[in-house]
NUBADO-675882 format. One record per residue: x, y, z of N, C-alpha, C in turn; chain; residue number from 1. Coordinates in steps of 0.001 Angstrom, whole numbers. Layout:
% NUBADO-675882
{nu X; nv Y; nw Z; cau X; cav Y; caw Z; cu X; cv Y; cw Z; c A; k NUM}
...
% end
This chain:
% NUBADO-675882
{nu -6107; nv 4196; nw -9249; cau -6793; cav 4770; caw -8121; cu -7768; cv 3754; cw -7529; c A; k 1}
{nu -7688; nv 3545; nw -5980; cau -8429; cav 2729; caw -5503; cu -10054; cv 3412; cw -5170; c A; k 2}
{nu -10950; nv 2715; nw -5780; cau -12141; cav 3469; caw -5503; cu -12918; cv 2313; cw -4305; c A; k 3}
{nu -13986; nv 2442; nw -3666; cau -14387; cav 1633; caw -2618; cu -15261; cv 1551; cw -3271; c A; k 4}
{nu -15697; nv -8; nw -2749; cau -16838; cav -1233; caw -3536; cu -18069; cv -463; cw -3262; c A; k 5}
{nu -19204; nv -696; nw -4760; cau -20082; cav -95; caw -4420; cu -21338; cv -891; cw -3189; c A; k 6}
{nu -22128; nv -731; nw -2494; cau -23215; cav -1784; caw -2368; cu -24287; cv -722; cw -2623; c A; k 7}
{nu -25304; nv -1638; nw -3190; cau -26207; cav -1533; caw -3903; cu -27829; cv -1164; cw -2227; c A; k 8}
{nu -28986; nv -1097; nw -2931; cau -29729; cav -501; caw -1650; cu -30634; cv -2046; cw -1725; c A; k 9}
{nu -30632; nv -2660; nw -2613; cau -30824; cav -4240; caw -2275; cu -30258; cv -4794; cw -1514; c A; k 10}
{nu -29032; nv -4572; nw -1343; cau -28086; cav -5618; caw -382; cu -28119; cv -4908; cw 985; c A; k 11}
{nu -28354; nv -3664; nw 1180; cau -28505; cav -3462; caw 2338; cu -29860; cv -3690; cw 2901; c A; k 12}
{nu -30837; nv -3725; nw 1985; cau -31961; cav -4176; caw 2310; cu -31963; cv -5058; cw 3195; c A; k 13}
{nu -31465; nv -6255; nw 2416; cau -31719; cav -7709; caw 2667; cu -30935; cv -7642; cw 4278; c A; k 14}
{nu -29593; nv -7061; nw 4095; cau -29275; cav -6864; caw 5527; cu -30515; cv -6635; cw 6541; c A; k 15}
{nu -31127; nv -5626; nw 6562; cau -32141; cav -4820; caw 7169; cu -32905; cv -6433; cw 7459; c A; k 16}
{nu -33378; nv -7026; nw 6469; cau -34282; cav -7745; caw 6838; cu -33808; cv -9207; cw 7319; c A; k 17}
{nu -32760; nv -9135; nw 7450; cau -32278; cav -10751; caw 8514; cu -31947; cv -10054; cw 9562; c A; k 18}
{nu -31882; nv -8986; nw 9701; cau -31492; cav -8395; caw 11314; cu -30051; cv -8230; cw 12082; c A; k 19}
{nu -29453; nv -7705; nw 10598; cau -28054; cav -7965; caw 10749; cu -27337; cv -7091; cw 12078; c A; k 20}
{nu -27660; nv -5575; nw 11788; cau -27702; cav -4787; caw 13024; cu -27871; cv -4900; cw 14077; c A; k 21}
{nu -29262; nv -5292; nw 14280; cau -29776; cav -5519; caw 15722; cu -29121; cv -6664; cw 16295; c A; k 22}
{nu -28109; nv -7567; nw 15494; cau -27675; cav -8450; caw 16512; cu -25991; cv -8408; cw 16410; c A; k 23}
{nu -26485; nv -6663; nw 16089; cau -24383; cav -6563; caw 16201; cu -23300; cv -6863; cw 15121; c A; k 24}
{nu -23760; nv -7420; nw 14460; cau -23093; cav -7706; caw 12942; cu -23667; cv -7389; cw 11492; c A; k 25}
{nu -22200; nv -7028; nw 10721; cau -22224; cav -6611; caw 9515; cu -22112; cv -7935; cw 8613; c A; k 26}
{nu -22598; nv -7553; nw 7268; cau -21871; cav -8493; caw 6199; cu -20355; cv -7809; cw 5768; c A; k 27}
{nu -19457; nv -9270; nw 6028; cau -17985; cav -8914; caw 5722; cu -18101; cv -9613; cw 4258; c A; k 28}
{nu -17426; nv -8999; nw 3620; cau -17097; cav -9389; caw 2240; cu -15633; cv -9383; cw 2172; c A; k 29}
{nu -14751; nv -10588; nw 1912; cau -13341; cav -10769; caw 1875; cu -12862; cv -11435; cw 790; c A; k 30}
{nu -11610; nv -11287; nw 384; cau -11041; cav -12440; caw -373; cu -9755; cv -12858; cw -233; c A; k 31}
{nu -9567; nv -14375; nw -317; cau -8900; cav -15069; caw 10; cu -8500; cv -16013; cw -1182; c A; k 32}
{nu -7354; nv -16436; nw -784; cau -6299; cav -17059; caw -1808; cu -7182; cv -18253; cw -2027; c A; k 33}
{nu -7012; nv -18968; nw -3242; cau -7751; cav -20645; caw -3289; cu -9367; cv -20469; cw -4577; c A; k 34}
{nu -10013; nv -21479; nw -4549; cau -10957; cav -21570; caw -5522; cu -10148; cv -21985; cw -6706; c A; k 35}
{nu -10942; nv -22774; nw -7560; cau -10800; cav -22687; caw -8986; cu -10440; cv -22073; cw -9661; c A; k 36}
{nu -10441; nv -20491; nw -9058; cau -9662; cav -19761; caw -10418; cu -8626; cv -18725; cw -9888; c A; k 37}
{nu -8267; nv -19006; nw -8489; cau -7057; cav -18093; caw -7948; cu -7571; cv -17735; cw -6768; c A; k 38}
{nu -8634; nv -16867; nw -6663; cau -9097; cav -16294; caw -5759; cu -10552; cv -16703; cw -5562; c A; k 39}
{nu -10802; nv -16046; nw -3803; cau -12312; cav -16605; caw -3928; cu -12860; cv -15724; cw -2568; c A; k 40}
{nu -14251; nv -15239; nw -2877; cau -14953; cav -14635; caw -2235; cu -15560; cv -15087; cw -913; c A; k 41}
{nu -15767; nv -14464; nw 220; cau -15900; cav -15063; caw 1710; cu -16964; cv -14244; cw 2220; c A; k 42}
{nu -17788; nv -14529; nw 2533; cau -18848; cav -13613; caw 2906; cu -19541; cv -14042; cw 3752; c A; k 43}
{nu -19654; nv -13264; nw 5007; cau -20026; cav -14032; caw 6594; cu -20464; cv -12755; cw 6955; c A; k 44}
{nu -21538; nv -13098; nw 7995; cau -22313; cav -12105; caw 9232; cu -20560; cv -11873; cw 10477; c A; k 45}
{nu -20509; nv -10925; nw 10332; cau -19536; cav -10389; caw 11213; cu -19498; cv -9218; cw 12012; c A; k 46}
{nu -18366; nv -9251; nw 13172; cau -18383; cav -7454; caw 13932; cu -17514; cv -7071; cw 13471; c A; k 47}
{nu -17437; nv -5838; nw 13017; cau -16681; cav -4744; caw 12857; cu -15266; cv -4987; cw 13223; c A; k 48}
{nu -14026; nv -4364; nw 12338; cau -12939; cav -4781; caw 13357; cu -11877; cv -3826; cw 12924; c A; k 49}
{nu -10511; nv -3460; nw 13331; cau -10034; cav -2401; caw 13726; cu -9568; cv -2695; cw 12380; c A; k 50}
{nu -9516; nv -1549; nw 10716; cau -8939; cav -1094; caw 9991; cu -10070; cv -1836; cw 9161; c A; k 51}
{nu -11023; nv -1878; nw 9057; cau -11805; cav -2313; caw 8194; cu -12469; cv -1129; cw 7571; c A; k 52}
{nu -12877; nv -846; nw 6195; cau -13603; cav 83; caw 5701; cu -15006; cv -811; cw 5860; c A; k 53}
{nu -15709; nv 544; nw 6333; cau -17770; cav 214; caw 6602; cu -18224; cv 1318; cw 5803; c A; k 54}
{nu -19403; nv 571; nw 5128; cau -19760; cav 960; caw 4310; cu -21287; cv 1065; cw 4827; c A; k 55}
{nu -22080; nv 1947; nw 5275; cau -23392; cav 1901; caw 5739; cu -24552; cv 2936; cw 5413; c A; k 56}
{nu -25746; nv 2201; nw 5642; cau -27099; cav 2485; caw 4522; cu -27872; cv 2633; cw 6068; c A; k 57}
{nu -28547; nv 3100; nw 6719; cau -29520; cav 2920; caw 7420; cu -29263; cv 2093; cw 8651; c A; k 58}
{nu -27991; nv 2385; nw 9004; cau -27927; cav 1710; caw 10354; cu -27167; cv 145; cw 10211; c A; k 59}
{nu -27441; nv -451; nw 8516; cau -26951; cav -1266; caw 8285; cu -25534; cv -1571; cw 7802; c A; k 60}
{nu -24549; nv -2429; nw 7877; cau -23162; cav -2198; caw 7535; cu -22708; cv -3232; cw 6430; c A; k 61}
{nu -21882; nv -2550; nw 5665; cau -20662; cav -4003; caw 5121; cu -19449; cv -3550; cw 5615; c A; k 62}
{nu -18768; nv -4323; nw 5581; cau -17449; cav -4500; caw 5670; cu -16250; cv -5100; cw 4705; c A; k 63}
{nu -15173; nv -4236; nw 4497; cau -14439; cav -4847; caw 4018; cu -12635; cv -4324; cw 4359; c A; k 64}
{nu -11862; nv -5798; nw 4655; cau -11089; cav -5483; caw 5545; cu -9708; cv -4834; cw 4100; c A; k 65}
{nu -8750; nv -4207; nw 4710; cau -7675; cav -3842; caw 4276; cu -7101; cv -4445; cw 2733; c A; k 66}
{nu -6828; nv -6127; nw 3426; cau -6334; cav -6674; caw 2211; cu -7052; cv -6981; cw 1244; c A; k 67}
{nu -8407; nv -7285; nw 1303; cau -9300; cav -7654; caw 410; cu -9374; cv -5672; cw -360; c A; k 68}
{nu -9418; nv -4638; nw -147; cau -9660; cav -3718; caw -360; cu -9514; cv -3168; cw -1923; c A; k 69}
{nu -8413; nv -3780; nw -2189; cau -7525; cav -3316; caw -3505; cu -8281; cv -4170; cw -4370; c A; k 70}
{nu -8584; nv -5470; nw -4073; cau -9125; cav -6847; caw -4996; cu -10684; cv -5990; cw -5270; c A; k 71}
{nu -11353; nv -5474; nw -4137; cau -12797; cav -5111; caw -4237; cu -12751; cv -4025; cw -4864; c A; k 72}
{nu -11991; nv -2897; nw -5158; cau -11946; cav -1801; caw -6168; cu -12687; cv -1697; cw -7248; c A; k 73}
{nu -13845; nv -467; nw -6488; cau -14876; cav -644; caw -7773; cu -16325; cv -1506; cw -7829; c A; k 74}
{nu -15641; nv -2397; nw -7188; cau -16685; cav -3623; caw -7014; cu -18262; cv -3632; cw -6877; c A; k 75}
{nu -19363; nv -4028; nw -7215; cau -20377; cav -3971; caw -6529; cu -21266; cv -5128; cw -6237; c A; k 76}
{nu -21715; nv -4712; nw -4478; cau -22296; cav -5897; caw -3967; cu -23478; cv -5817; cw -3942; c A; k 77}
{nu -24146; nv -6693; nw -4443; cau -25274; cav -7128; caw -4606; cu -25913; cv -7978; cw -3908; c A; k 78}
{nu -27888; nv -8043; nw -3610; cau -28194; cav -9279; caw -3300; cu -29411; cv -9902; cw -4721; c A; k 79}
{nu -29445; nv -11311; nw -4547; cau -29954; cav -11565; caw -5983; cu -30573; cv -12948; cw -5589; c A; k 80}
{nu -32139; nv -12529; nw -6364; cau -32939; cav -13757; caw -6062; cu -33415; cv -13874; cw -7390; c A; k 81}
{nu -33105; nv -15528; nw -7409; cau -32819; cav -16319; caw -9038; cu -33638; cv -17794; cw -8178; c A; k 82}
{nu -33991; nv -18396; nw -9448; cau -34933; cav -19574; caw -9481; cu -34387; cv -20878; cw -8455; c A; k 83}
{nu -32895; nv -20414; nw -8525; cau -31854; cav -21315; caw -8113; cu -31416; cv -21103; cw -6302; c A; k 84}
{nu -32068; nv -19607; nw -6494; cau -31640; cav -19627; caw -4741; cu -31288; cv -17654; cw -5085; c A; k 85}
{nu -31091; nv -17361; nw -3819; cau -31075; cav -16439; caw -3210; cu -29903; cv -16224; cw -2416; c A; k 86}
{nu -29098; nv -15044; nw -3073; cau -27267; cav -14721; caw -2448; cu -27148; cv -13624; cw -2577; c A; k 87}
{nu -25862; nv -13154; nw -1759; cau -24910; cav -12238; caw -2111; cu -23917; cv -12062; cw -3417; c A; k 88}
{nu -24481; nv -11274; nw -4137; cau -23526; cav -11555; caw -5203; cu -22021; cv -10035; cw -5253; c A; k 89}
{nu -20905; nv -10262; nw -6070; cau -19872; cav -9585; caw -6577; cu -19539; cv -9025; cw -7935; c A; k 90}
{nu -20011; nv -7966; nw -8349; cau -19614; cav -7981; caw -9710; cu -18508; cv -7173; cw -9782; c A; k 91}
{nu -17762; nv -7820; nw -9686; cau -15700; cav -7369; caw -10148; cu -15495; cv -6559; cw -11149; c A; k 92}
{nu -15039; nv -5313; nw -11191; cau -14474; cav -5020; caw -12678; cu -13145; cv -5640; cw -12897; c A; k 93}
{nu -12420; nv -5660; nw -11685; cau -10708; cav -6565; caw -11547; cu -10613; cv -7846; cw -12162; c A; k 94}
{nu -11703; nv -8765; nw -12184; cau -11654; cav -10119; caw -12410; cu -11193; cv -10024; cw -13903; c A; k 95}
{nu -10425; nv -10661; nw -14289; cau -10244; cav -10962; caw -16186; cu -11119; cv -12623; cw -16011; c A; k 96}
{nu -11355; nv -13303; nw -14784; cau -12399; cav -14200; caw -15158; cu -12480; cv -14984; cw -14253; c A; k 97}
{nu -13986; nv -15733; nw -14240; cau -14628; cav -16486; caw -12894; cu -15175; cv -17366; cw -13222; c A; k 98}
{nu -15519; nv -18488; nw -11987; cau -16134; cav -19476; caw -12448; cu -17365; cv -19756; cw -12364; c A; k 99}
{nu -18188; nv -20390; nw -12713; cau -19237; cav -20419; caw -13148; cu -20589; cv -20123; cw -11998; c A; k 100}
{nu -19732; nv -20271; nw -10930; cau -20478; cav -20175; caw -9352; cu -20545; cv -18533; cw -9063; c A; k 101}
{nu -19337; nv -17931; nw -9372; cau -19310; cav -16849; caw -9404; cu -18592; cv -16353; cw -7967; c A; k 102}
{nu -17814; nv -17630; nw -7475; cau -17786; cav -17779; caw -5661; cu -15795; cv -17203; cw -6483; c A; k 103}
{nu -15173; nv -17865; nw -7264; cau -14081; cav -17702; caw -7443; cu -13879; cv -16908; cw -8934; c A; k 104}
{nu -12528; nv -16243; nw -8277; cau -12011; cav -15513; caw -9896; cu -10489; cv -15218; cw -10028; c A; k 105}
{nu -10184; nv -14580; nw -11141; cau -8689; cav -14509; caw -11387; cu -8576; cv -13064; cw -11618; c A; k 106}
{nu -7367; nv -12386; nw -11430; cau -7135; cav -11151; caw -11657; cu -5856; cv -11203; cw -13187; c A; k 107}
% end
């Protein structure tokens, strides 16, 4: 059963506070073939687009399109501030394993 990715009220936060809305775009969360370990995560300020599931908190959106849908099952998006920097993060239950960036994984 396909369940839809969770996001967390941090990550929409952080949306909220770069001004993702007010200038018309969502965070898209995708995945695409390639990376180190098969697959790899894509995550860009984007608009909305025809067959995409939106996922929204307060006016704020994610996105995630069709094909990536099945890969994100379950999923939850996060935002995360570490000594090292400040991101969007993915925590996969699908992945059997990733690399150390956390940008790529394998199913």
């Amino acid at each position: 059963m396909q369940l839809p990715p969770n996001v967390t009220p941090r990550a929409f936060e952080r949306l909220s506070e770069i001004g993702a809305a007010a200038q018309g775009k969502a965070l898209r969360v995708a995945v695409e073939g390639g990376g180190c370990s098969g697959f790899q995560y894509q995550i860009d300020l984007d608009a909305p687009a025809e067959g995409d599931l939106v996922l929204e908190d307060k006016g704020e959106k994610v996105l995630v399109d069709e094909v990536s849908l099945p890969f994100l099952s379950g999923a939850t998006i996060d935002f995360t501030e570490e000594l090292v920097g400040a991101r969007f993060t993915i925590d996969n239950p699908n992945a059997s394993s990733a690399c150390g960036c956390g940008v790529s994984f394998s199913m």
